[in-house]
C-alpha positions as CSV (number, residue, x, y, z in Angstrom):
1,X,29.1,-26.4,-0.5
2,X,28.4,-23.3,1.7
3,X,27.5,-23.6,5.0
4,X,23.1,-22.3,5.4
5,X,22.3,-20.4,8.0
6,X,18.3,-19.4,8.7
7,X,17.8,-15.6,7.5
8,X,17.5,-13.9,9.6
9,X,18.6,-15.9,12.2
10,X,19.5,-15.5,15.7
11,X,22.9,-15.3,15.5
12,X,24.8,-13.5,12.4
13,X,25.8,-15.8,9.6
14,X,29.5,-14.7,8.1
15,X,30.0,-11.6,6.2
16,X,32.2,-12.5,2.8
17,X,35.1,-9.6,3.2
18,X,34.8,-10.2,-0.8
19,X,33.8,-7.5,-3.6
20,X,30.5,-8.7,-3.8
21,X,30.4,-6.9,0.0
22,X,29.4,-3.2,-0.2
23,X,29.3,-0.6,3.2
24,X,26.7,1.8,2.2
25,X,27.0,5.2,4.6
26,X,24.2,7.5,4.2
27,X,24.4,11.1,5.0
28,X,27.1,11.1,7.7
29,X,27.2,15.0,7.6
30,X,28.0,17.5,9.7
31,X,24.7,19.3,8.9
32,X,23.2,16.5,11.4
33,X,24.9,18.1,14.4
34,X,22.3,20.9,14.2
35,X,19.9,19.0,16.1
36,X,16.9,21.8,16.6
37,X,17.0,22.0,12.9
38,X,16.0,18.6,12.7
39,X,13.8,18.0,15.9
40,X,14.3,17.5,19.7
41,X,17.5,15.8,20.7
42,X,19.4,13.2,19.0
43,X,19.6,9.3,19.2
44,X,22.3,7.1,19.4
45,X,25.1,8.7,21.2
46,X,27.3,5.8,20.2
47,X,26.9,6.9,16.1
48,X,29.8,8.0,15.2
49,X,32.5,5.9,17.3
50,X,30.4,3.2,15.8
51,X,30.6,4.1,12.2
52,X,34.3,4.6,12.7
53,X,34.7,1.2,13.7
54,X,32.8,-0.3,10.8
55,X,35.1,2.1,8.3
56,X,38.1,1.1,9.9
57,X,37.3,-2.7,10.0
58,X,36.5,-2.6,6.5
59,X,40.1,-0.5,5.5
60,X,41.9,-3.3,8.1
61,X,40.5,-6.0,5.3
62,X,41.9,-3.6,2.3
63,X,45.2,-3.2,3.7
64,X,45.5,-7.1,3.6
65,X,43.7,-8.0,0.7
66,X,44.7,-7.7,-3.3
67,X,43.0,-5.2,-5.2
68,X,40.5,-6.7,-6.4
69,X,39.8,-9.0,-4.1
70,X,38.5,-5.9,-1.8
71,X,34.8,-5.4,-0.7
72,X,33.6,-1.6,-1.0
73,X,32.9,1.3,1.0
74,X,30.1,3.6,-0.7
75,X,29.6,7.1,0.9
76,X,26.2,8.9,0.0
77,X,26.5,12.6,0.6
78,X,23.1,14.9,0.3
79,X,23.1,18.5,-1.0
80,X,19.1,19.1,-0.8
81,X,17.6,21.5,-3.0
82,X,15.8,23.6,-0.4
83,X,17.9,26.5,0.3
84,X,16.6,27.2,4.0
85,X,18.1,23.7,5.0
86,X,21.4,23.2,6.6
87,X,22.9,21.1,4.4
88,X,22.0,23.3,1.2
89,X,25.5,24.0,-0.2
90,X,27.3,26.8,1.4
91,X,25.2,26.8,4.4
92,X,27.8,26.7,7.8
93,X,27.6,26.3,11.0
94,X,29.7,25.8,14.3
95,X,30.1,22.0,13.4
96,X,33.2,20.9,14.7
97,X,34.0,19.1,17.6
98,X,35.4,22.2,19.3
99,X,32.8,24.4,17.7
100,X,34.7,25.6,14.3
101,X,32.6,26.7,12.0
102,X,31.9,23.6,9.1
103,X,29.9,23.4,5.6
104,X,26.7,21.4,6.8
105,X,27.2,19.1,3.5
106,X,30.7,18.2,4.2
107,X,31.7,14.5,5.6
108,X,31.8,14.0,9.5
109,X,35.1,13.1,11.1
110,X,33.9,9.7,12.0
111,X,33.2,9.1,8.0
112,X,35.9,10.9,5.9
113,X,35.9,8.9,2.6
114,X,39.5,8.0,1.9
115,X,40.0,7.9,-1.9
116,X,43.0,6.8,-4.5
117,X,44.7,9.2,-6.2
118,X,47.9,9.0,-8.8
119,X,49.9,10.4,-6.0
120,X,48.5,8.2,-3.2
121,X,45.6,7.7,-1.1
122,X,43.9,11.0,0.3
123,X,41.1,11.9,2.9
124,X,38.0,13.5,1.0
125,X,36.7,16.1,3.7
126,X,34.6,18.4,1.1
127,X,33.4,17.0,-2.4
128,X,32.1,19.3,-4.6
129,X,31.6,17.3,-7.9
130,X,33.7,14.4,-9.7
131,X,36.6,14.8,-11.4
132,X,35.0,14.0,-14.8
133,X,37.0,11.0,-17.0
134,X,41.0,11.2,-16.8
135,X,42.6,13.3,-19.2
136,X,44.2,11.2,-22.2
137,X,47.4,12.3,-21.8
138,X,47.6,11.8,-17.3
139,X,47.7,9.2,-15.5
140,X,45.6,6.5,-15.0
141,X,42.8,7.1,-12.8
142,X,43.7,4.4,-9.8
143,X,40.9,1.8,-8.3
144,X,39.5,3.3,-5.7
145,X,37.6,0.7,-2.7
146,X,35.6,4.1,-1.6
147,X,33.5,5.6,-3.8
148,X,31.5,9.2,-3.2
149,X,28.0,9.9,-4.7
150,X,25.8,12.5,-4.2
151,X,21.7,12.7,-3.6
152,X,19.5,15.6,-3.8
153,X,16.3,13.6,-1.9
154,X,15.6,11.3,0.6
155,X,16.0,8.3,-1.3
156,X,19.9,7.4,-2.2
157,X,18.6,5.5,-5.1
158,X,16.9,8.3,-7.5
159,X,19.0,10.1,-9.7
160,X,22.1,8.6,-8.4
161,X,24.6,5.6,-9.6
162,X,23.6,3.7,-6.3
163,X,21.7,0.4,-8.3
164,X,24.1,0.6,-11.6
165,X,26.8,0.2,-9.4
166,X,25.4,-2.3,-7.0
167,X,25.2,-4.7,-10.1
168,X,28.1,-3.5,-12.2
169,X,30.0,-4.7,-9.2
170,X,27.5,-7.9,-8.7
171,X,27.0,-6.9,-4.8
172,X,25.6,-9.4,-3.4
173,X,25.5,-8.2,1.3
174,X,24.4,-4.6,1.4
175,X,25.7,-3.0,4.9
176,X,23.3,0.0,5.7
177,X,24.7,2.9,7.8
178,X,23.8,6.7,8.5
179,X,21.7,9.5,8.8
180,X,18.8,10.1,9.5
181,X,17.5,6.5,10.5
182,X,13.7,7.2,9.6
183,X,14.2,8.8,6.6
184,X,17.0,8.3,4.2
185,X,18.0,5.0,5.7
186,X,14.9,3.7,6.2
187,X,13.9,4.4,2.4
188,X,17.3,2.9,1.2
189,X,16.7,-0.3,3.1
190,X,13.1,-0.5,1.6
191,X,14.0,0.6,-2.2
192,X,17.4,-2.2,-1.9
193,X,14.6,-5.2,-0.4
194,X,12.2,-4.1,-3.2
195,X,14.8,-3.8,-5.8
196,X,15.6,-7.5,-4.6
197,X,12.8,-8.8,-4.3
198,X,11.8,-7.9,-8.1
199,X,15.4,-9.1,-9.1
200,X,16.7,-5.3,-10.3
201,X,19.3,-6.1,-8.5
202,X,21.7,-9.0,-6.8
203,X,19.9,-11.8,-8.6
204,X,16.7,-13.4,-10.0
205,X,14.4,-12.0,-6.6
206,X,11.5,-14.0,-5.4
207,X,10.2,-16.2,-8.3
208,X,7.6,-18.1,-6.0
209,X,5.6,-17.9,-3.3
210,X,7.7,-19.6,-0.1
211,X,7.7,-19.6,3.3
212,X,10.0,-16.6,5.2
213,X,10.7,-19.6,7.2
214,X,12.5,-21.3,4.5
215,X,15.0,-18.9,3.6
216,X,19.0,-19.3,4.5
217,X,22.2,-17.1,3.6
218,X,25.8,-18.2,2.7
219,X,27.0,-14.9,3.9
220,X,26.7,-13.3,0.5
221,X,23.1,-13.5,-0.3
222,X,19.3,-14.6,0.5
223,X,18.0,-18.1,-0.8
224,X,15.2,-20.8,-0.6
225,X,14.8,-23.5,-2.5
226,X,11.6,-25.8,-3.8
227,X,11.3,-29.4,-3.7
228,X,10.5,-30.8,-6.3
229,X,10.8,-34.4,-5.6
230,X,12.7,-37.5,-6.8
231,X,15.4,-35.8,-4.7
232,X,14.9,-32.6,-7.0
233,X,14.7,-29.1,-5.8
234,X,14.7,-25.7,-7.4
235,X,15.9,-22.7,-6.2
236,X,12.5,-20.3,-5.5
237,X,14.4,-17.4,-4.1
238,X,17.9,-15.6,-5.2
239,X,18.5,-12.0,-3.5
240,X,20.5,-10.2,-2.1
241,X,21.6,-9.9,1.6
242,X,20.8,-6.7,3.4
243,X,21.8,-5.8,6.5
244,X,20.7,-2.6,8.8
245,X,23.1,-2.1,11.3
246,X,20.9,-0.3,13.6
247,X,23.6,1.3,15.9
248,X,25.4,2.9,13.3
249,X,22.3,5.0,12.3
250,X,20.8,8.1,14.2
251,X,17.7,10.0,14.5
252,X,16.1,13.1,15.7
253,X,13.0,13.4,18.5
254,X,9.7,15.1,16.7
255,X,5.9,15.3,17.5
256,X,6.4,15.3,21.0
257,X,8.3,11.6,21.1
258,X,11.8,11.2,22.2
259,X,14.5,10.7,19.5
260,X,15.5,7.4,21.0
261,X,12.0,6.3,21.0
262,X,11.4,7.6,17.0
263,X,14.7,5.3,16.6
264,X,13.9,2.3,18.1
265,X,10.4,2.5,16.5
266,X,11.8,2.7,13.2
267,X,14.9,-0.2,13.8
268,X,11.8,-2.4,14.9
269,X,9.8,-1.6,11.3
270,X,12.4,-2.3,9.2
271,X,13.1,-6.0,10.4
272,X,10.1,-6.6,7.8
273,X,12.8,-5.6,4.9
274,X,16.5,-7.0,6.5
275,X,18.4,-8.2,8.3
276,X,19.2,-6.1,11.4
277,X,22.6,-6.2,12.9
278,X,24.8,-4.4,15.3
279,X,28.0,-2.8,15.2
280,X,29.9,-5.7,17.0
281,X,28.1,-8.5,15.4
282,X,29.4,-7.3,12.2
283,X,32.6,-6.5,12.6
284,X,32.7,-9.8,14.8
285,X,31.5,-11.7,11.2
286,X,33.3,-9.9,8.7
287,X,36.0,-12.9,7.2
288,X,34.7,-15.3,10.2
289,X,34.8,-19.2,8.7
C-alpha cells in the first residue's frame, strides 16, 4: 500500500517520475525580458537557472527510463492577439543574452522544448504551428516526452489541448512553472484546482464535504477518505496533485509595488489552490522512495 503523506505537508511527499507526472512551463518567452513593457523591474532573478534545472532533471529521468514509462514535459507558448504587445507574432527585440535581436514569442534559452523527430531528437527554438497528421506514405511520427501548445489569453486552458491531454494521458501531479506569476500561472493553477475539484480532470474531485485536514498524497495525487464504521471507509476525495513551484515563476513590479513584493503576494494566495514547492524540493523528490 502507498505510503500517506499530509497534503500539503511540511516536507514534500515523493514525486512519481511516471507518466501520470506532467511539467507544465508557461510562457517562458523571450518577450518577458522587456521588462518596462510589462511593469517596473522583474522578480526572481533565479528564473531561468531554475527552470533549466527542472527541464534537465526531468530529461535525466527520460534518458533512463523506457518509452513509455516517461513523465511529460508540456511547453505553453502565447502569441496574444493584441498587436501592440511584444509577444504578438513578428514583434522583435534585443532579447538575447548578448543583446541579438529575438522574436518576443520565441522559447527562452533556459526552456527550449526538445522534440522527436524521424531523424532524431531536435531543439524547438521558434514554433510556428504543428506539423498537421504524418503523411501516409512517411514515416511514423515518433513519441515525443515534450509536447508544444500554443495560447492566445491568459488562461493556458481555453482554446487549447491543455485538459484533453491532461486526461488522455491520466496525469495525475501537475508541476506548474513560468511566466508571468500573477497572471497566466496563477490562472492555470486556479482553473487545474477547479477542474479537480469538479472531477474534469485527474479523478472523481471532491464528492463530500471533509476536512482540509484530512487529506494525504501518494506522490501521484490528492485523497481523503470517510469512515464509515465497522472498520469501513469510503474514499470522499480523489484529485489530482498540483504543485506551484514558486521559484521557477517570475513577475513584473506595477502600481507602485515592487516586482518581488507583487510575487511573493501572489505565491502566498495561491497556497489556497496547491501545493507550493521549490525548485530543490522537487528535483530533491522526483523518483525519491
Amino acid at each position: 500500500m502507498p505510503q500517506r503523506h499530509p497534503w500539503p505537508g511540511p516536507s514534500i511527499a515523493p514525486i512519481p517520475p511516471k507518466p501520470t507526472t506532467a511539467l507544465l512551463l508557461i510562457h517562458s518567452q523571450y518577450a518577458y525580458r522587456n521588462t518596462l513593457a510589462w511593469g517596473t523591474g522583474a522578480s526572481n532573478p533565479n528564473y531561468e537557472a531554475n527552470i533549466s534545472n527542472l527541464i534537465a532533471a526531468f530529461r535525466t529521468i527520460f534518458a533512463a527510463t523506457p518509452q513509455g514509462a516517461r513523465p511529460v514535459i508540456i511547453h505553453v507558448q502565447f502569441k496574444t492577439v493584441w498587436t501592440d504587445s511584444p509577444l504578438f507574432t513578428g514583434k522583435v527585440g534585443p532579447y538575447g543574452i548578448h543583446g541579438e535581436e529575438k522574436r518576443g514569442i520565441d522559447f527562452l534559452e533556459c526552456s527550449v522544448p526538445r522534440v522527436q523527430r524521424p531523424e532524431g531528437p531536435v531543439f524547438v527554438y521558434t514554433f510556428d504551428e504543428p506539423e498537421g497528421p504524418p503523411k501516409p506514405d512517411g514515416p511514423p511520427r515518433p513519441p515525443s516526452d515534450e509536447i508544444i501548445m500554443t495560447s492566445h489569453g491568459h488562461s493556458v486552458f481555453i482554446n487549447t489541448p491543455l485538459e484533453m491531454l491532461l486526461n488522455k494521458r491520466g496525469i495525475k501531479t501537475l508541476l506548474i512553472a513560468g511566466i508571468p506569476t500573477d497572471h497566466a500561472v496563477s490562472t492555470a493553477v486556479r482553473s487545474a484546482q477547479n477542474l479537480a475539484l469538479t472531477g474534469k480532470w485527474g479523478g472523481r474531485g471532491n464528492m463530500e464535504d471533509v476536512a482540509l485536514s484530512s487529506l494525504w498524497t501518494d506522490g501521484a495525487g490528492v485523497y481523503s477518505s470517510l469512515d464509515k464504521g465497522e472498520g469501513k471507509s469510503e474514499l470522499a476525495v480523489d484529485m489530482p496533485r498540483i504543485i506551484l513551484v514558486h521559484d521557477a515563476t517570475r513577475t513584473f513590479g506595477k502600481g507602485g509595488v515592487d516586482a518581488e513584493t507583487v510575487h511573493r503576494v501572489h505565491v502566498e494566495s495561491l497556497k489556497e489552490f496547491a501545493e507550493v514547492r521549490s525548485t530543490s524540493e522537487v528535483i530533491g523528490a522526483l523518483g525519491q522512495k
